[in-house]
N, C-alpha and C positions, 0 to 999 in steps of 0.2 A: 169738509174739514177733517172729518174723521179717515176718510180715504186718504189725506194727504200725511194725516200723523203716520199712520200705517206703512204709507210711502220712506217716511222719512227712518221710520224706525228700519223697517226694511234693508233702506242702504248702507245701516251706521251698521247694522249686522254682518251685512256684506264685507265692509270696510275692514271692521273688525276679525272677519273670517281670512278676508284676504293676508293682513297683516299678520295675522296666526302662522296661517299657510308660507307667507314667503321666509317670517322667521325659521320656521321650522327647515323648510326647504336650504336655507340659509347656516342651520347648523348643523343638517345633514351631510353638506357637502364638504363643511369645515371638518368634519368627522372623518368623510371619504378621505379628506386631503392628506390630514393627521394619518391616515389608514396607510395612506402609499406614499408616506414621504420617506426621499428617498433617504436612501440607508449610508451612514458617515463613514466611513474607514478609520477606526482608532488608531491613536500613536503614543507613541511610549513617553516616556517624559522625557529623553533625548530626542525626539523628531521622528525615532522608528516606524516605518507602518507593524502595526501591532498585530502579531502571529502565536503569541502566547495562547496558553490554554494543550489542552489533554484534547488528544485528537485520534482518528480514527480512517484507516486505508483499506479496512475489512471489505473485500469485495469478494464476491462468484465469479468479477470477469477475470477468464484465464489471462497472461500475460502474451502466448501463442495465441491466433486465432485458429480454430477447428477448421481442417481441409475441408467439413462441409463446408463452410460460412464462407468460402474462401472469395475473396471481392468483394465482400459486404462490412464495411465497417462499422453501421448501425442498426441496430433491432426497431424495426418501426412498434410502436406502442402496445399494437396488439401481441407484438410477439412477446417483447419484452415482459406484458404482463402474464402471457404462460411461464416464462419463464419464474416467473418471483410464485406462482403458482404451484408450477413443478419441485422450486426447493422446500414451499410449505407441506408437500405431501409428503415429500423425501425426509426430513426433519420429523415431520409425525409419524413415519414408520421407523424412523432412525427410534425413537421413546418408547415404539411400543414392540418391537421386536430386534432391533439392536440396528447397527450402519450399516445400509443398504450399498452394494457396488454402484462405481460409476458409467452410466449409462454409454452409449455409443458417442456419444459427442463431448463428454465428459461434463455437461452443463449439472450434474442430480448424482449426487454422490460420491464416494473415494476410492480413491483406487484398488484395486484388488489386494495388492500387499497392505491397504490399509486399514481394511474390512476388520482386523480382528482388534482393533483400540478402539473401542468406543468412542468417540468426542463424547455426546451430549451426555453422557453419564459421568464426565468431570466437569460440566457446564462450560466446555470448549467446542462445541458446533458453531460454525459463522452464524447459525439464525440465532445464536444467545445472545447473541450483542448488537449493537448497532451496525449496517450495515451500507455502505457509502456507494447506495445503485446508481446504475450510470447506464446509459441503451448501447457504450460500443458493445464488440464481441470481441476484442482484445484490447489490454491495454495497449499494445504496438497499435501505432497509428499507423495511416497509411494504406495502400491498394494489397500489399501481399501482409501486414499484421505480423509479420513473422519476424524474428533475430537472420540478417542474410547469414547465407554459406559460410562457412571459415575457405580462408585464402587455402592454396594449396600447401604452404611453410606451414602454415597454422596446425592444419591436417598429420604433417611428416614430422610434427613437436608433440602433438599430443601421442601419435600413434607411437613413435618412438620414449617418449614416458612412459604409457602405458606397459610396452613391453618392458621397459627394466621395470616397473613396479611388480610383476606379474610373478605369482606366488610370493611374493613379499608383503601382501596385502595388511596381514595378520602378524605380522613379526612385534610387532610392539605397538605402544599409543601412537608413537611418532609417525607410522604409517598408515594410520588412521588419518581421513580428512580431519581439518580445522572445527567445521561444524560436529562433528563425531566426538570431540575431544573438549566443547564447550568452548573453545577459544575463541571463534569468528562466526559468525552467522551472514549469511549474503544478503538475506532482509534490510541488515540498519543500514546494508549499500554502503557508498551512492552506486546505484538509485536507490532510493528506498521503496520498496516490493511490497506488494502485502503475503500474510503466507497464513498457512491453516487456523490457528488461532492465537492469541496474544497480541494479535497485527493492530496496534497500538502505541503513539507517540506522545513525545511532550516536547514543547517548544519552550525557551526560555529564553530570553532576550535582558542584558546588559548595555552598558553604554559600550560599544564597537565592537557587540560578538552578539553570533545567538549560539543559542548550543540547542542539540536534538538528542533526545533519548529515547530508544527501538528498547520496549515492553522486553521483546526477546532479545536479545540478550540482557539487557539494559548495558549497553554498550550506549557514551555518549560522544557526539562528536562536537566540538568545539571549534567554529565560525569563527576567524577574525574578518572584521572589515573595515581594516585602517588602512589598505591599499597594500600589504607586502606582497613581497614574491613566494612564491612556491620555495619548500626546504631542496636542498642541492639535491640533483638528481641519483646519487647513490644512498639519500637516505628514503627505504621505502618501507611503509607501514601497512597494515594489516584493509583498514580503512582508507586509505591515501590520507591527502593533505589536501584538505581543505579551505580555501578561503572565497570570502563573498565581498559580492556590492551590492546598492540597490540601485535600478533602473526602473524610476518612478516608483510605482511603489510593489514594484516587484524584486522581489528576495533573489540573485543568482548567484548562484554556488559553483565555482569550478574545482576541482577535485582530480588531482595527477597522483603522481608518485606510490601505485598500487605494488605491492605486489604480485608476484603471479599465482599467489596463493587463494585470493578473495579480491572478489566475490566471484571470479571468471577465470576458475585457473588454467593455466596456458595464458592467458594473454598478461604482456609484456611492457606493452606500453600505452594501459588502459588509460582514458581519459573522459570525465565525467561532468555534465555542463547539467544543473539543476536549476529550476525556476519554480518560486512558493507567490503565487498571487492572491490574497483574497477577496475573494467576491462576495461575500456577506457573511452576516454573523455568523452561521453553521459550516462556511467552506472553504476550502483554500485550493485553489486549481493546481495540481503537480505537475509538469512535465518534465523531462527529461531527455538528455541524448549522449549516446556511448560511441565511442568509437576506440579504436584501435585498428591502424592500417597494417598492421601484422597478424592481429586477428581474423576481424570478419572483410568482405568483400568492400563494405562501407557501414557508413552509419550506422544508425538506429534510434526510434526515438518513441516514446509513449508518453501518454496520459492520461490524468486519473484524478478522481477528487478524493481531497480528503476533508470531511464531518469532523465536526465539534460533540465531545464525548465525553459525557459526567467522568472524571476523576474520581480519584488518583489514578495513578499505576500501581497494579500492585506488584509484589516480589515472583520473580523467576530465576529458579534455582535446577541450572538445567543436570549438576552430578550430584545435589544432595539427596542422598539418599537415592539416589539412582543409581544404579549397579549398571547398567546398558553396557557401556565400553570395558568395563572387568568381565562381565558373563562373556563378549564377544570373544575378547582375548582366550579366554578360560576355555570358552565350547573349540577354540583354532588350536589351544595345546592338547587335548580331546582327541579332537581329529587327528592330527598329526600323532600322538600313540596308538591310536588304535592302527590308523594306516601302515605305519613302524612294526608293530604287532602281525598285521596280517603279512607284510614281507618274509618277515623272520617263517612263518608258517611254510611259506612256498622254499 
């Protein structure tokens, strides 16, 4: 009798253990599921897929891919992680002994002419901020990664500028590039580039626009997407003319009527096709493609992710208080007396 109570208690234990066991097991997976359920795509209160928020295109990968790399358009893993290795030693020698030059491949550091501005001592080095890593080795897609050739016309327009510019460099502001002068930066595009630092946007979406605003300059461009036409072909703007649709729930931007001023001067009849997807809460896929059949030989096209990035933006104020474009002029009237000077001598 007694063996059989033993018995009996035995199973209810079981029973009870089991029941334990599969509840738990039971809310474990309800957890898992909770864990990987998939991710919604928000929309605005007009039906928008929603692209709002402070965002971020800060990357290392150049926009050219480096003749070494040449036919490789991705970093397999291990490489990739030298590389985010290499910028953390570059970065900590950049703090403790100032900006290190950029190496043979350009991957770790700045250029020579840019060795003597500090970044990380105005807490403008790419590693200060969030960084939108990615395994290509250029943003150009594609087997050669590169911007093609300019046409032969392209070549015989720019070379023939150049020479009427030549000693006229300095003659006043007007002769100064657009970016030299604060007016245009080639960053806010289209395309939109990432560049040394600042390389930071904001999206803002209405009902039948979005608008973008590039950190630097804070230049914003304003998206209609009620279906018009591009403005008539002799009015051209700085940033062309913009307008968008959506193709499911991807953002495309076509962008004409450039000047030949920016963001690719010489080119004449630039034309800009932009696409904003996003893929989850932190990303939004960019790509991009340029052409101008007066410019280059064909196309072109790249892409890049761009990160979601604690806000705000802050103010960029590229001549307050910057002298840069008066000291230039000043050191070219300089030059010119003394040069003046030294004739009169002979």
């Amino acid at each position: 009798m007694r063996n059989r109570i033993l018995a009996l208690v035995s199973a209810l234990a079981l029973m009870i253990l089991s029941a334990a066991g599969q509840a738990t097991t039971a809310e474990s997976k309800a957890k898992s599921a909770a864990a990987v359920k998939p991710w919604t795509l928000p929309h605005t209160p007009d039906g928008q897929p929603d692209l709002q928020g402070v965002w971020t295109n800060n990357t290392i990968t150049p926009l050219q891919r480096p003749k070494e790399l040449a036919g490789r358009e991705f970093y397999s893993e291990d490489e990739m992680a030298a590389v985010q290795k290499a910028q953390r030693e570059r970065y900590a020698l950049n703090l403790e002994e100032g900006e290190p030059p950029a190496n043979h491949s350009g991957v770790a550091g700045a250029p020579a002419e840019d060795v003597h501005y500090d970044h990380a001592q105005y807490g403008l080095d790419w590693l200060q901020t969030k960084v939108a890593w990615n395994r290509r080795t250029s943003l150009i897609v594609g087997p050669e990664g590169t911007i093609p050739p300019l046409t032969p016309e392209a070549r015989k327009r720019l070379a023939d500028r150049a020479a009427k510019e030549k000693g006229h460099e300095f003659d006043g502001p007007e002769n100064r590039p657009l970016e030299a002068r604060c007016l245009a930066r080639a960053n806010v595009g289209p395309p939109l580039l990432p560049i040394r630092y600042n390389s930071n946007l904001q999206i803002v979406q209405g009902a039948g626009y979005v608008a973008i605003e590039a950190e630097q300059i804070h230049d914003v461009r304003i998206i209609p997407l009620d279906g018009r036409p591009h403005l008539p072909k002799n009015i051209l703007q700085w940033m062309g003319d913009s307008v968008g649709h959506w193709e499911g729930n991807t953002l495309v931007v076509d962008t004409t009527n450039f000047t030949d001023l920016n963001p690719y001067p010489g080119a004449q009849n630039l034309h800009v096709i932009e696409r904003f997807t996003r893929v989850d809460p932190e990303t939004i896929r960019y790509q991009f493609t340029v052409e101008d059949p007066g410019m280059w030989t064909k196309p072109w096209s790249g892409e890049m992710p761009i990160t979601k990035l604690t806000g705000p933006l802050f103010e960029y104020a590229c001549h307050e208080a910057n002298y840069g474009l008066e000291n230039t002029l000043r050191g070219a009237r300089v030059a010119e007396a003394a040069a003046a000077a030294k004739k009169d001598v002979k």
